[in-house]
HTML snippet that shows the backbone in 3Dmol.js (N, CA, C, O; Angstrom):
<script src="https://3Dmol.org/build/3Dmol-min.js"></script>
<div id="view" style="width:600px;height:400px;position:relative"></div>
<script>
const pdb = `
ATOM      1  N   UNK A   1     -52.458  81.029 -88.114  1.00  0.00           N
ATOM      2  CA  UNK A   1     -52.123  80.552 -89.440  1.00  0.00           C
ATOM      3  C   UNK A   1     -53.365  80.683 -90.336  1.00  0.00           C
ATOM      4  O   UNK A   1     -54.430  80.303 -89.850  1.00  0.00           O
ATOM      5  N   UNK A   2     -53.357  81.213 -91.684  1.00  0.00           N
ATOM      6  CA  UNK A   2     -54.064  81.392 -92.101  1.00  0.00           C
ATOM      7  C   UNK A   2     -54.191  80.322 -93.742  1.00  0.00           C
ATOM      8  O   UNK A   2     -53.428  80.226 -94.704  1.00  0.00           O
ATOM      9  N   UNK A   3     -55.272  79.794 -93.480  1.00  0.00           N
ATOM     10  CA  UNK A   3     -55.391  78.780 -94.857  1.00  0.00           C
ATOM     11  C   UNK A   3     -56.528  79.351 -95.783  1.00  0.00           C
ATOM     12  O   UNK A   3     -56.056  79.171 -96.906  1.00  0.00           O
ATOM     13  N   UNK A   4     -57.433  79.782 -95.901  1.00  0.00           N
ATOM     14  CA  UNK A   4     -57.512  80.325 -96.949  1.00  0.00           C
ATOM     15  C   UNK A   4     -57.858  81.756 -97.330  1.00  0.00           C
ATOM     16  O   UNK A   4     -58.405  82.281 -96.360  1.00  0.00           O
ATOM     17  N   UNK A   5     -57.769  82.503 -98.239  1.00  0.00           N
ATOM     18  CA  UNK A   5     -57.650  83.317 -98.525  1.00  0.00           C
ATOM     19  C   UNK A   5     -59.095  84.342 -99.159  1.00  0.00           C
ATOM     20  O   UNK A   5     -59.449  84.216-100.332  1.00  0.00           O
ATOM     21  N   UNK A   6     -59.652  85.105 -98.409  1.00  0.00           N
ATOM     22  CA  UNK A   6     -60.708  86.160 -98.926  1.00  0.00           C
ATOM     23  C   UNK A   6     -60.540  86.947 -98.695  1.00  0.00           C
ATOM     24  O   UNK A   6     -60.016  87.226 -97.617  1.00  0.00           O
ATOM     25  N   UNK A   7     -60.922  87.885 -99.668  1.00  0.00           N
ATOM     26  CA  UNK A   7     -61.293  89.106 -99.858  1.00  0.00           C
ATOM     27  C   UNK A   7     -62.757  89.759 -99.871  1.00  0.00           C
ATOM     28  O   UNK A   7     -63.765  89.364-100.458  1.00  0.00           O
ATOM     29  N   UNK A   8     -62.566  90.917 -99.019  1.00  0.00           N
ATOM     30  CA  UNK A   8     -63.576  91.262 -98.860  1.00  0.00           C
ATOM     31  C   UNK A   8     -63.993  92.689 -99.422  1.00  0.00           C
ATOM     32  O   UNK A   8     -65.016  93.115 -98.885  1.00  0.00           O
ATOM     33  N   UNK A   9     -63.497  93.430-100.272  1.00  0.00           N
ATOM     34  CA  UNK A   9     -63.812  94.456-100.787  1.00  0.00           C
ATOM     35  C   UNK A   9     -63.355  94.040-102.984  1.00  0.00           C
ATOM     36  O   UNK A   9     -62.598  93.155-103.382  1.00  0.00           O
ATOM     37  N   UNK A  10     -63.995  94.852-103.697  1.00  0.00           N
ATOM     38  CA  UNK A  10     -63.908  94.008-105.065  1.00  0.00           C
ATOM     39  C   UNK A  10     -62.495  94.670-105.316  1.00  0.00           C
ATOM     40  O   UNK A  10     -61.620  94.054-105.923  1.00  0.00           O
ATOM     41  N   UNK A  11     -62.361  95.574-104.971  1.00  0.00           N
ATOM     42  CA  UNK A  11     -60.594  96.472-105.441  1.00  0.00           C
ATOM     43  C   UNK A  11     -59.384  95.378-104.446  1.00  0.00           C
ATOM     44  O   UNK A  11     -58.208  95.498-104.791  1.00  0.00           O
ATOM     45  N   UNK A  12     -59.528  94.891-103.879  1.00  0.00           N
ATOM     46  CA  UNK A  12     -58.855  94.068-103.663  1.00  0.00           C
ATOM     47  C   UNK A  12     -57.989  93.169-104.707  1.00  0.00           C
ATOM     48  O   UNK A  12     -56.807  92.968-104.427  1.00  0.00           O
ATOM     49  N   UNK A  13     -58.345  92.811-105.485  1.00  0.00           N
ATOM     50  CA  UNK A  13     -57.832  91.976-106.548  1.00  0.00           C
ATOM     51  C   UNK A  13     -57.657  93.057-107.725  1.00  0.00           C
ATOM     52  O   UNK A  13     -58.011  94.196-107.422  1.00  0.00           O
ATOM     53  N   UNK A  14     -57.233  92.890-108.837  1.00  0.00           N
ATOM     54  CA  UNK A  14     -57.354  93.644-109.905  1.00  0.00           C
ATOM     55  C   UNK A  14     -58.843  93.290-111.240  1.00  0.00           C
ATOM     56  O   UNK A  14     -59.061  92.100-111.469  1.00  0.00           O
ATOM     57  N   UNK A  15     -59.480  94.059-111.781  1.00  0.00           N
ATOM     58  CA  UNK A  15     -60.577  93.699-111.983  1.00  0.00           C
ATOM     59  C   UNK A  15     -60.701  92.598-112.998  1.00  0.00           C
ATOM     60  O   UNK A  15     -61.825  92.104-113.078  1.00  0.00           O
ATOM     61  N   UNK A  16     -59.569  92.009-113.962  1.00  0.00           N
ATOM     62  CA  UNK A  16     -59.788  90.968-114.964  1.00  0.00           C
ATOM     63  C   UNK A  16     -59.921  89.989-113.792  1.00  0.00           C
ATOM     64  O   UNK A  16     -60.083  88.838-114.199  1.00  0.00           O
ATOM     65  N   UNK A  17     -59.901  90.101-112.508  1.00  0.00           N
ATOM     66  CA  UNK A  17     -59.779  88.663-111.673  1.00  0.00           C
ATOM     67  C   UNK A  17     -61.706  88.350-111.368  1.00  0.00           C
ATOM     68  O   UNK A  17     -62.268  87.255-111.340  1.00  0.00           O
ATOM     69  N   UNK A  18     -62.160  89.360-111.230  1.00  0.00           N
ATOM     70  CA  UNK A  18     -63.367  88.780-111.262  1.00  0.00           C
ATOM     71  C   UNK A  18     -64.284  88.462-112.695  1.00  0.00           C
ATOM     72  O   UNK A  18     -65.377  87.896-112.688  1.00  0.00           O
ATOM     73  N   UNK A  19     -63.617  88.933-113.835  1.00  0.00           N
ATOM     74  CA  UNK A  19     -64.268  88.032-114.529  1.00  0.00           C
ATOM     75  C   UNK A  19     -64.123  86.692-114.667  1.00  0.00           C
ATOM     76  O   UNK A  19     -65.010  85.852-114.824  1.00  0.00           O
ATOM     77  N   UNK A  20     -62.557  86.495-114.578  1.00  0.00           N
ATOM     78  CA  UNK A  20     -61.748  85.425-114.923  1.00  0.00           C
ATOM     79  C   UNK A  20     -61.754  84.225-113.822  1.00  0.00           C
ATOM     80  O   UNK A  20     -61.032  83.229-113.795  1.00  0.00           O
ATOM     81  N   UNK A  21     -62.766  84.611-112.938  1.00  0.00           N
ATOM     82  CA  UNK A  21     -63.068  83.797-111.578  1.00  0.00           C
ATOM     83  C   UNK A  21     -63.674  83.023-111.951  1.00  0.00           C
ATOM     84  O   UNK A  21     -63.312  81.846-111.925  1.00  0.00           O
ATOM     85  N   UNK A  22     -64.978  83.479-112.499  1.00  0.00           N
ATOM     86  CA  UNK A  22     -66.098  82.582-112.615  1.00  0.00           C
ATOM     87  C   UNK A  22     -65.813  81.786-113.796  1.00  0.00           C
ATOM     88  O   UNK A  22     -65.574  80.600-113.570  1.00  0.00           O
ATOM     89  N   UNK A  23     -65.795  82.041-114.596  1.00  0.00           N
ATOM     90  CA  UNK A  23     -64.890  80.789-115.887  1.00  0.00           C
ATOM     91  C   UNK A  23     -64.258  79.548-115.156  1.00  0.00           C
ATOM     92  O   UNK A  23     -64.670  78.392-115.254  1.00  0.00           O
ATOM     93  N   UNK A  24     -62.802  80.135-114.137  1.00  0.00           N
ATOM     94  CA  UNK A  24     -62.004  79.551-113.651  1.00  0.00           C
ATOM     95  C   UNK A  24     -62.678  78.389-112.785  1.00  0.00           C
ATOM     96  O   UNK A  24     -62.333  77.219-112.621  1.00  0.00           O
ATOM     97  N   UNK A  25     -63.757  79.117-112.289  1.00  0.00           N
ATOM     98  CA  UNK A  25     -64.455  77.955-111.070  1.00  0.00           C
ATOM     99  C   UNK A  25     -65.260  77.052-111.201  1.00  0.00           C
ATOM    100  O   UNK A  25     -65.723  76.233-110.407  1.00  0.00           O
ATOM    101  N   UNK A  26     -65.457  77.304-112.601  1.00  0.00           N
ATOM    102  CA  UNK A  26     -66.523  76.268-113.506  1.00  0.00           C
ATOM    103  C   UNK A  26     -65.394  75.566-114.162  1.00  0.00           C
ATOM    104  O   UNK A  26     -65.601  74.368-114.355  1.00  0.00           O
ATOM    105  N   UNK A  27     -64.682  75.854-114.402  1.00  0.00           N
ATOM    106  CA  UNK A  27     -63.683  74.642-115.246  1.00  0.00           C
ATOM    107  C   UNK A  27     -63.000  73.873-114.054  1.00  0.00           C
ATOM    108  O   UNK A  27     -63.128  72.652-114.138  1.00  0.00           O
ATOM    109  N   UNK A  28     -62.231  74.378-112.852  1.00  0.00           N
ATOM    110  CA  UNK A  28     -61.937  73.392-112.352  1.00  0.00           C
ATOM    111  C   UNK A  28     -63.202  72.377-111.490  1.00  0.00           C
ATOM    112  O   UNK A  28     -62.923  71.292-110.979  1.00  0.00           O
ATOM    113  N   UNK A  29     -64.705  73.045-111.469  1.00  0.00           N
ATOM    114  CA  UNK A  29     -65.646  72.380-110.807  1.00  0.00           C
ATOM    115  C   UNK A  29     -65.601  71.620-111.499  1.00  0.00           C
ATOM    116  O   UNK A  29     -65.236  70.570-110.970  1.00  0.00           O
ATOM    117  N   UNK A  30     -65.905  71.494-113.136  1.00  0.00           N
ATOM    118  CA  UNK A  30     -66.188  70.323-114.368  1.00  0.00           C
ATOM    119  C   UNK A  30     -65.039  69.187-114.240  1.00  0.00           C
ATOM    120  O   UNK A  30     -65.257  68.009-114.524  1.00  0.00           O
ATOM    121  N   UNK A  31     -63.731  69.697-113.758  1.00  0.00           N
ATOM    122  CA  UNK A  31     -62.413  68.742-114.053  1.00  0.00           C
ATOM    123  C   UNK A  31     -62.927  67.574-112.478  1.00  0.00           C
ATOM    124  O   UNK A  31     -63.015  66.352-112.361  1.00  0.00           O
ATOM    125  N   UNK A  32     -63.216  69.012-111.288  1.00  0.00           N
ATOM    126  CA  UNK A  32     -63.286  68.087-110.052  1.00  0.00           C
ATOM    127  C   UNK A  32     -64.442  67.029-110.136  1.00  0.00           C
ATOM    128  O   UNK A  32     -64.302  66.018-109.448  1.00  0.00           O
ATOM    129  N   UNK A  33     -65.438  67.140-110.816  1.00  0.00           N
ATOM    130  CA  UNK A  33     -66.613  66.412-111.190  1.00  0.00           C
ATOM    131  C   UNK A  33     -66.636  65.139-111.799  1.00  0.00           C
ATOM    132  O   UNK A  33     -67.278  64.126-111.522  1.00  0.00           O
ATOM    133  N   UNK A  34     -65.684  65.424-112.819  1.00  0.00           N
ATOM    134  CA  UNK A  34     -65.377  64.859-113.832  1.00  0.00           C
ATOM    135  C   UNK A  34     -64.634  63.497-113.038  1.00  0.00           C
ATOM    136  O   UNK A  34     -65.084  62.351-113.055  1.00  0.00           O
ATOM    137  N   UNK A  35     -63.600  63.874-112.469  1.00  0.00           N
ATOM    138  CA  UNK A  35     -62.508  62.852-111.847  1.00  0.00           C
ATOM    139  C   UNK A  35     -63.086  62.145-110.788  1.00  0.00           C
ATOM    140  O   UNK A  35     -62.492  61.167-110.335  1.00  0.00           O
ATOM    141  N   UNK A  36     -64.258  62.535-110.290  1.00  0.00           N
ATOM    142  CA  UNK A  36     -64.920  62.115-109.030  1.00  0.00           C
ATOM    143  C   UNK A  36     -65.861  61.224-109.569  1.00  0.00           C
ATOM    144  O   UNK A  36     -66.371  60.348-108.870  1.00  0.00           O
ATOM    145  N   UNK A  37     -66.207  61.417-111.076  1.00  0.00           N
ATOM    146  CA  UNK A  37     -67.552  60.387-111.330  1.00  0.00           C
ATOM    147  C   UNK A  37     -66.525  59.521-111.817  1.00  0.00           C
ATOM    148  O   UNK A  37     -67.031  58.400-111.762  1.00  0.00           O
ATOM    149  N   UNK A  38     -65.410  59.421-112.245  1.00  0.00           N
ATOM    150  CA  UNK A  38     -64.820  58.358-112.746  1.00  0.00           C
ATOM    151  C   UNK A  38     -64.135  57.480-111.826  1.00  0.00           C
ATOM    152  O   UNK A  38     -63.875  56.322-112.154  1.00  0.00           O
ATOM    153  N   UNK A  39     -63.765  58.041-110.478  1.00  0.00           N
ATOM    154  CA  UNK A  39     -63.393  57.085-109.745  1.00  0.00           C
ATOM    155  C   UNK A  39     -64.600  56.602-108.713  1.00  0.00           C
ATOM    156  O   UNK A  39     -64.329  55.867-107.764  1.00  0.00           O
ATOM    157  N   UNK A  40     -66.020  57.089-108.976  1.00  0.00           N
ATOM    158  CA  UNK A  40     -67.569  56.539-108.464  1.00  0.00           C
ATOM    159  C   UNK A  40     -67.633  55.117-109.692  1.00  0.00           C
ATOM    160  O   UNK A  40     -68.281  54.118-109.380  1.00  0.00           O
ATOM    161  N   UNK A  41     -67.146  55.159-110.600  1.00  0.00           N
ATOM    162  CA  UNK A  41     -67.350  54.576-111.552  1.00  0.00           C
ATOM    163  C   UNK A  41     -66.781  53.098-111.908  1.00  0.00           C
ATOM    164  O   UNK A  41     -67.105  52.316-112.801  1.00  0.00           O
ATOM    165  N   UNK A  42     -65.317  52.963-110.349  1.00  0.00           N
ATOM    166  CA  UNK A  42     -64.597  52.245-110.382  1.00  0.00           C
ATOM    167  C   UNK A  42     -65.393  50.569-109.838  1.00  0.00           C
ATOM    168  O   UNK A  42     -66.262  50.686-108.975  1.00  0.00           O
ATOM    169  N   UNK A  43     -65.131  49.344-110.263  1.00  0.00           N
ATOM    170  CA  UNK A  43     -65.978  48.245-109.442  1.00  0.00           C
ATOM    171  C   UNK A  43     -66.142  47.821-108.284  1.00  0.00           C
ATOM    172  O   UNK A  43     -67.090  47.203-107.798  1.00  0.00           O
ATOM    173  N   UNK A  44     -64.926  48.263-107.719  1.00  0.00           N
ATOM    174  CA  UNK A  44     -65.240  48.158-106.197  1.00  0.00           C
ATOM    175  C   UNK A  44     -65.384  49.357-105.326  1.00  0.00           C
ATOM    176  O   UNK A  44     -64.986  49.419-104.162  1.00  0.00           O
ATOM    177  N   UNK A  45     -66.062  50.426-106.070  1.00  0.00           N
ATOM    178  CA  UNK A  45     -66.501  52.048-105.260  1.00  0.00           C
ATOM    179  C   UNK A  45     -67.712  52.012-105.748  1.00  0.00           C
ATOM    180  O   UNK A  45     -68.579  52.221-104.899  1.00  0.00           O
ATOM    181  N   UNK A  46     -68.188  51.768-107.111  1.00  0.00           N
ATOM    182  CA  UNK A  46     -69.590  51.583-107.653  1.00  0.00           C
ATOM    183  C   UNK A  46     -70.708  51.133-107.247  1.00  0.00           C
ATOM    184  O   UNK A  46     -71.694  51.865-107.161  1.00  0.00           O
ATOM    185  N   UNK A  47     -70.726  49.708-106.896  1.00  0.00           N
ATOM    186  CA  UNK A  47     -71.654  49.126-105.712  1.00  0.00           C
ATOM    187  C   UNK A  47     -71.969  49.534-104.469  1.00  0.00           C
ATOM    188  O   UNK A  47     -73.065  49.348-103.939  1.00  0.00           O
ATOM    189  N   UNK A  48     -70.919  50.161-103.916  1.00  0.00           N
ATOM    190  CA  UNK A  48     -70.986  51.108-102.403  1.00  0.00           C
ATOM    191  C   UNK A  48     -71.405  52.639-102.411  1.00  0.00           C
ATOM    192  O   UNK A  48     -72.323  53.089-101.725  1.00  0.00           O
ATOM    193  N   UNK A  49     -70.341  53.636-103.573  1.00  0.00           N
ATOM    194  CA  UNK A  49     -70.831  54.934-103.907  1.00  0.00           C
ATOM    195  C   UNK A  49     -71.464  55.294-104.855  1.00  0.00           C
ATOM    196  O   UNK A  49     -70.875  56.281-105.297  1.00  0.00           O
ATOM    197  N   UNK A  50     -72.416  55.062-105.505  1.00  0.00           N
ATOM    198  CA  UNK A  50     -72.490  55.536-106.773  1.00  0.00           C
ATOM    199  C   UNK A  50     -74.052  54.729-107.156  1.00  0.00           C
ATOM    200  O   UNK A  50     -75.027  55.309-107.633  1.00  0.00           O
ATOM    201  N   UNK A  51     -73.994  53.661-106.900  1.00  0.00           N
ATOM    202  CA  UNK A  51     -75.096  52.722-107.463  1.00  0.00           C
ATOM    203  C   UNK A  51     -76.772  52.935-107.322  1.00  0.00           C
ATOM    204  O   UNK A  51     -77.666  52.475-108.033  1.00  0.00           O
ATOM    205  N   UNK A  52     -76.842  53.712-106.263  1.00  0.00           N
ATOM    206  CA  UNK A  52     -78.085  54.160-105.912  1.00  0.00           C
ATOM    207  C   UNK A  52     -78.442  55.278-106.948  1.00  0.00           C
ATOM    208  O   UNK A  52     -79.498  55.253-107.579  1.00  0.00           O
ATOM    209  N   UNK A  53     -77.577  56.181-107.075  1.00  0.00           N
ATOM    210  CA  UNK A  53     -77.549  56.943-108.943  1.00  0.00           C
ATOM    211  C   UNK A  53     -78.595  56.372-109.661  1.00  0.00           C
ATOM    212  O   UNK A  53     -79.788  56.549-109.906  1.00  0.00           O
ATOM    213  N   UNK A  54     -77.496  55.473-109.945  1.00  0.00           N
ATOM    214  CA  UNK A  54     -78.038  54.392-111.316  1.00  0.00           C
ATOM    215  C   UNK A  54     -79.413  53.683-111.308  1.00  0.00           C
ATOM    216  O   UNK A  54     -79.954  53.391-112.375  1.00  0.00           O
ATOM    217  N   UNK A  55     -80.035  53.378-110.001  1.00  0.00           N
ATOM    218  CA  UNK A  55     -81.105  52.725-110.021  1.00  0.00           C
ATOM    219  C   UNK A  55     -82.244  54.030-110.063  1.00  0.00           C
ATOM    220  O   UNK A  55     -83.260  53.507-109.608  1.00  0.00           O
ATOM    221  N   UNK A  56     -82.501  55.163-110.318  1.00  0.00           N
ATOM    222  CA  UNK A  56     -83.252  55.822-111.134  1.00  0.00           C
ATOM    223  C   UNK A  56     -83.285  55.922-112.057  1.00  0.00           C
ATOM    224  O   UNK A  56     -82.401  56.565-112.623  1.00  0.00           O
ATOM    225  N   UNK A  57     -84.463  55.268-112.854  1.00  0.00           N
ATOM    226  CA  UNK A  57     -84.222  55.160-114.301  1.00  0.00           C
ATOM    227  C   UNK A  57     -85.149  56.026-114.975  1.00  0.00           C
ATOM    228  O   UNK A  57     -85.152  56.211-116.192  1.00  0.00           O
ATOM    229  N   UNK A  58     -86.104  56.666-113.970  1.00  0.00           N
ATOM    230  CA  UNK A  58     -86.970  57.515-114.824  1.00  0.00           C
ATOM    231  C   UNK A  58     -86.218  59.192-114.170  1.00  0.00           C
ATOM    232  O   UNK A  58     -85.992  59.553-113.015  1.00  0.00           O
ATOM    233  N   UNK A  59     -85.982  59.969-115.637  1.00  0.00           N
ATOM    234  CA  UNK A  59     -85.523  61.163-115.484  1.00  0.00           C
ATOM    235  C   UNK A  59     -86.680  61.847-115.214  1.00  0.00           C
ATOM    236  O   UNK A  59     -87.699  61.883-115.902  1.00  0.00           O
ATOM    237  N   UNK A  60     -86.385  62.560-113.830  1.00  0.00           N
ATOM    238  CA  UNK A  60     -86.923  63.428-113.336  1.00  0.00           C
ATOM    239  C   UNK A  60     -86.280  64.939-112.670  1.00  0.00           C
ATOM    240  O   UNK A  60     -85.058  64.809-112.601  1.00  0.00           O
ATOM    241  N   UNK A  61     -86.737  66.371-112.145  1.00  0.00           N
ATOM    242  CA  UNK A  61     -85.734  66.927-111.808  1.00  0.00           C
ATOM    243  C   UNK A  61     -84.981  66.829-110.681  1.00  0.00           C
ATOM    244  O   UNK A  61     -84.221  67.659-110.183  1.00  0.00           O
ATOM    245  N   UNK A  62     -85.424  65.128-110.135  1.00  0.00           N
ATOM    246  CA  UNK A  62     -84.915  64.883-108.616  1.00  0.00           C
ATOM    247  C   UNK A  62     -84.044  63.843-108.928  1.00  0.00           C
ATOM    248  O   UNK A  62     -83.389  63.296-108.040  1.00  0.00           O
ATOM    249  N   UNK A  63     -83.961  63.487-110.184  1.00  0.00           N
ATOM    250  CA  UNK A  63     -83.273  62.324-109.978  1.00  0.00           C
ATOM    251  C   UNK A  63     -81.412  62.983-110.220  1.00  0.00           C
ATOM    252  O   UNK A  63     -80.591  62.146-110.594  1.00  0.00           O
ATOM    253  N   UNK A  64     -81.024  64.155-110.025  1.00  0.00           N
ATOM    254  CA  UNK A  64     -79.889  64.711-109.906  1.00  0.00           C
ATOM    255  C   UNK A  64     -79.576  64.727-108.373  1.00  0.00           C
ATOM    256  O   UNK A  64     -78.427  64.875-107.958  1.00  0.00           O
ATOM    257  N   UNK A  65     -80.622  64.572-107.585  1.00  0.00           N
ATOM    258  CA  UNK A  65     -80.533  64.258-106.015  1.00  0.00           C
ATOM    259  C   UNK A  65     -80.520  62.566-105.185  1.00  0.00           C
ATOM    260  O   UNK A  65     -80.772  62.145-104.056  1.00  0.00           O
ATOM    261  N   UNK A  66     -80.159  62.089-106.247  1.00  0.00           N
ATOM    262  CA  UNK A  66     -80.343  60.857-106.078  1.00  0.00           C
ATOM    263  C   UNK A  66     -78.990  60.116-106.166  1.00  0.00           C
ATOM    264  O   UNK A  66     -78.405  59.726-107.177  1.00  0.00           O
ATOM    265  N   UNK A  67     -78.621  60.010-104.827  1.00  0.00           N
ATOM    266  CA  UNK A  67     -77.081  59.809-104.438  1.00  0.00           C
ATOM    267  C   UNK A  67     -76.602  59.342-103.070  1.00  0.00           C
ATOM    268  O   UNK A  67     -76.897  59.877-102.002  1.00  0.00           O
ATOM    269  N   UNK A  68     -75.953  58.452-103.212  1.00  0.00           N
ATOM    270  CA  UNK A  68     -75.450  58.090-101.361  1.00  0.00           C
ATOM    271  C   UNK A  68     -75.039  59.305-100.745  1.00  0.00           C
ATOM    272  O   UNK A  68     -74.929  60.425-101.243  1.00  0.00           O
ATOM    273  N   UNK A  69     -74.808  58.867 -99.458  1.00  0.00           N
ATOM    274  CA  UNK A  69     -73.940  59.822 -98.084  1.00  0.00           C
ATOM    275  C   UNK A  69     -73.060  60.045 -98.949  1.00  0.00           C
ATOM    276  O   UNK A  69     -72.999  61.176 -99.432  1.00  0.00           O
ATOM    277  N   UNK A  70     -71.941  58.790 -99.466  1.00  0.00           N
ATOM    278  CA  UNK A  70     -70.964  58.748 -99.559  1.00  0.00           C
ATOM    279  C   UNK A  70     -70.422  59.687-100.544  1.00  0.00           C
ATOM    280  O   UNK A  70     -69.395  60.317-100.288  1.00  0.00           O
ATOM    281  N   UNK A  71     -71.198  59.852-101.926  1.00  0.00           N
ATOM    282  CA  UNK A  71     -71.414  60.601-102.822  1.00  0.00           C
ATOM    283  C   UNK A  71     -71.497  62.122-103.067  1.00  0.00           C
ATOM    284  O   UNK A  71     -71.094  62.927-103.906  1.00  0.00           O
ATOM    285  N   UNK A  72     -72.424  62.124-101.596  1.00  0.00           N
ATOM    286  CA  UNK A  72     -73.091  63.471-101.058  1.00  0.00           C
ATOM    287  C   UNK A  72     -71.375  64.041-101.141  1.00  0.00           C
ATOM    288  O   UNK A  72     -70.907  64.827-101.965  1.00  0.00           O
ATOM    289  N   UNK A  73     -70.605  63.296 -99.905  1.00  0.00           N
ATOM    290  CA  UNK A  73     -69.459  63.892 -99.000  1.00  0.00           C
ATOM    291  C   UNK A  73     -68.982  64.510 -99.938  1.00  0.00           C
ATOM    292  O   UNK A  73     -68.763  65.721 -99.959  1.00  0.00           O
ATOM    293  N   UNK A  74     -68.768  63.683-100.852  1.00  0.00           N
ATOM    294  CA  UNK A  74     -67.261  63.839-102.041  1.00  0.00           C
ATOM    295  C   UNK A  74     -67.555  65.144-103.108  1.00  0.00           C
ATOM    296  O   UNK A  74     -66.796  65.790-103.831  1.00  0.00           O
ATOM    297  N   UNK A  75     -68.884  65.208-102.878  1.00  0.00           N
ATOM    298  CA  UNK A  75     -69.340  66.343-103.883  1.00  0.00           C
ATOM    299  C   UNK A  75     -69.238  67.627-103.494  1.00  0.00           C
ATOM    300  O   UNK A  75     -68.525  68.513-103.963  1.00  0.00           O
ATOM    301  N   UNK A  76     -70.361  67.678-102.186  1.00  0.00           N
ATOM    302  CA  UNK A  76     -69.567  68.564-100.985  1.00  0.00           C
ATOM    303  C   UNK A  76     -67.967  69.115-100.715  1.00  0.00           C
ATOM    304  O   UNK A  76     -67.422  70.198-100.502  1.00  0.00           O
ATOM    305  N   UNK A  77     -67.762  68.391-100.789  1.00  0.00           N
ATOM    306  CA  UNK A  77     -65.806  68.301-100.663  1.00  0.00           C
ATOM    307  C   UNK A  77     -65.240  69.367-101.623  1.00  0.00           C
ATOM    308  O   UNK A  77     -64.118  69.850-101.472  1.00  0.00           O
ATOM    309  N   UNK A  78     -66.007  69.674-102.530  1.00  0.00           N
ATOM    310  CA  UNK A  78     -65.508  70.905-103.664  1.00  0.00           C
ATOM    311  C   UNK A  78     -65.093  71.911-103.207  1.00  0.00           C
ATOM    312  O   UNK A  78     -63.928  72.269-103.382  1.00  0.00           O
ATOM    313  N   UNK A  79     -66.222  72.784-102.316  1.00  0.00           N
ATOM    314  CA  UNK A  79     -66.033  73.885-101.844  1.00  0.00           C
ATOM    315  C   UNK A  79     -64.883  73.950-100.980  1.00  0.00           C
ATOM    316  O   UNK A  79     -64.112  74.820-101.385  1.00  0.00           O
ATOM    317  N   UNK A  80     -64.473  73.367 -99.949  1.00  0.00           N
ATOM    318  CA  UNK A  80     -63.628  73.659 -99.295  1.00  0.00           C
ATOM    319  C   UNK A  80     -61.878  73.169 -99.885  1.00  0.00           C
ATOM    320  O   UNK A  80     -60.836  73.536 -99.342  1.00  0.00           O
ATOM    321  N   UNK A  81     -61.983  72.281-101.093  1.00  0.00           N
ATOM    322  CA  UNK A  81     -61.153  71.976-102.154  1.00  0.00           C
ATOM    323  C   UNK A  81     -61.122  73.120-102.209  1.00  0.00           C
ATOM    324  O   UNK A  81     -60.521  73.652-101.275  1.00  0.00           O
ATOM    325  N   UNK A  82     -61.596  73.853-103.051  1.00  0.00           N
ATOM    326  CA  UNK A  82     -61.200  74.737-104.386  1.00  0.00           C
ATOM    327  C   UNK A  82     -60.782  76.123-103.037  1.00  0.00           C
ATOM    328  O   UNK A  82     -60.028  77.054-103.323  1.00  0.00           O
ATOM    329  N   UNK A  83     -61.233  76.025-102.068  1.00  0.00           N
ATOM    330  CA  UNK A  83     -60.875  77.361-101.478  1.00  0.00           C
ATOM    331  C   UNK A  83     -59.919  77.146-100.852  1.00  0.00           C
ATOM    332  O   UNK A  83     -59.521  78.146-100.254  1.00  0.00           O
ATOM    333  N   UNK A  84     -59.156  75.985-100.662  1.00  0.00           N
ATOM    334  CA  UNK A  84     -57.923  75.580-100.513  1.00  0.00           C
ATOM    335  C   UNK A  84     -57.122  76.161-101.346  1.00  0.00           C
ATOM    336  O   UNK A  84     -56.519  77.230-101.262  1.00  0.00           O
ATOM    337  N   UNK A  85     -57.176  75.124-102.415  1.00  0.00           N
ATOM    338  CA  UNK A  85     -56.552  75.596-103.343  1.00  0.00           C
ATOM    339  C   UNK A  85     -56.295  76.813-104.388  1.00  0.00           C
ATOM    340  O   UNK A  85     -55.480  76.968-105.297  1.00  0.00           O
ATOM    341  N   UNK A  86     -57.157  77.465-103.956  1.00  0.00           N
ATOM    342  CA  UNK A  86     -57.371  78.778-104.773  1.00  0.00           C
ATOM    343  C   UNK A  86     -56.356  79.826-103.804  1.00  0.00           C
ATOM    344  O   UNK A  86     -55.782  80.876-104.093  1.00  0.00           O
ATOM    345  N   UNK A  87     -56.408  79.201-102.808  1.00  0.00           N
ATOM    346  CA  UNK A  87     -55.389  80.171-101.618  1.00  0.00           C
ATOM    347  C   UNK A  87     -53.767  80.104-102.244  1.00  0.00           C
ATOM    348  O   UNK A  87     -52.875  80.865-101.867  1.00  0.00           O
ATOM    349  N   UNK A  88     -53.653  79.382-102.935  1.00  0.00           N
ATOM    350  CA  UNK A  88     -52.099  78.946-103.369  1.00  0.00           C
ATOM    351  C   UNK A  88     -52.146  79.284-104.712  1.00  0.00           C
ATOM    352  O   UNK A  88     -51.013  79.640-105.037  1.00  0.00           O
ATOM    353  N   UNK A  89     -52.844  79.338-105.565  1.00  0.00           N
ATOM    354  CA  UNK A  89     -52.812  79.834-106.917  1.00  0.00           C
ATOM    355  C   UNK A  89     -52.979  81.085-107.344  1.00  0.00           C
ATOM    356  O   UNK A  89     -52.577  81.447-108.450  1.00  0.00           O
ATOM    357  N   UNK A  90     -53.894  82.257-106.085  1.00  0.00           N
ATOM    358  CA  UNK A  90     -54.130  83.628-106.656  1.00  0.00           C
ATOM    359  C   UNK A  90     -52.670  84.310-106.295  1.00  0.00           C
ATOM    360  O   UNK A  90     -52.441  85.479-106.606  1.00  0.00           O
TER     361      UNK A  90
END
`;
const viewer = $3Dmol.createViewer("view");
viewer.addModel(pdb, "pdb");
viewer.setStyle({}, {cartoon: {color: "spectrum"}});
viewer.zoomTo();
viewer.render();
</script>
């Protein structure tokens, strides 16, 4: 059984698909991002996922690495999301 879907040569697809990829994978990354900081954001996920974030208060270029396990997972979790789902939409 096969779950997701690659290609391995670029003629495989038709060529508006690789422009129209990378657009595509940045907008649903921004939507998946988006929905993930808002439910980090919730009061009883905040204190557990998310809060260690917040207690960097001086911006630095590390403080974008500054995140629970829990946080880590869910962010992580994209890639194999979207290549899920990308198996059912191309």
């Amino acid at each position: 059984m096969v779950f997701l879907k690659i290609y391995h040569q670029i003629d495989d697809y038709p060529t508006f698909w690789l422009y129209l990829s990378v657009p595509l994978l940045a907008l649903v990354h921004d939507t998946y991002f988006y929905w993930i900081h808002r439910f980090l954001h919730l009061k009883s996920v905040f204190k557990h996922g998310h809060r260690v974030h917040h207690l960097s208060r001086i911006p630095t270029p590390w403080t974008a690495y500054s995140f629970s396990p829990f946080e880590a997972v869910l962010m992580a979790f994209f890639v194999p999301f979207y290549s899920f789902i990308s198996r059912y939409t191309i």
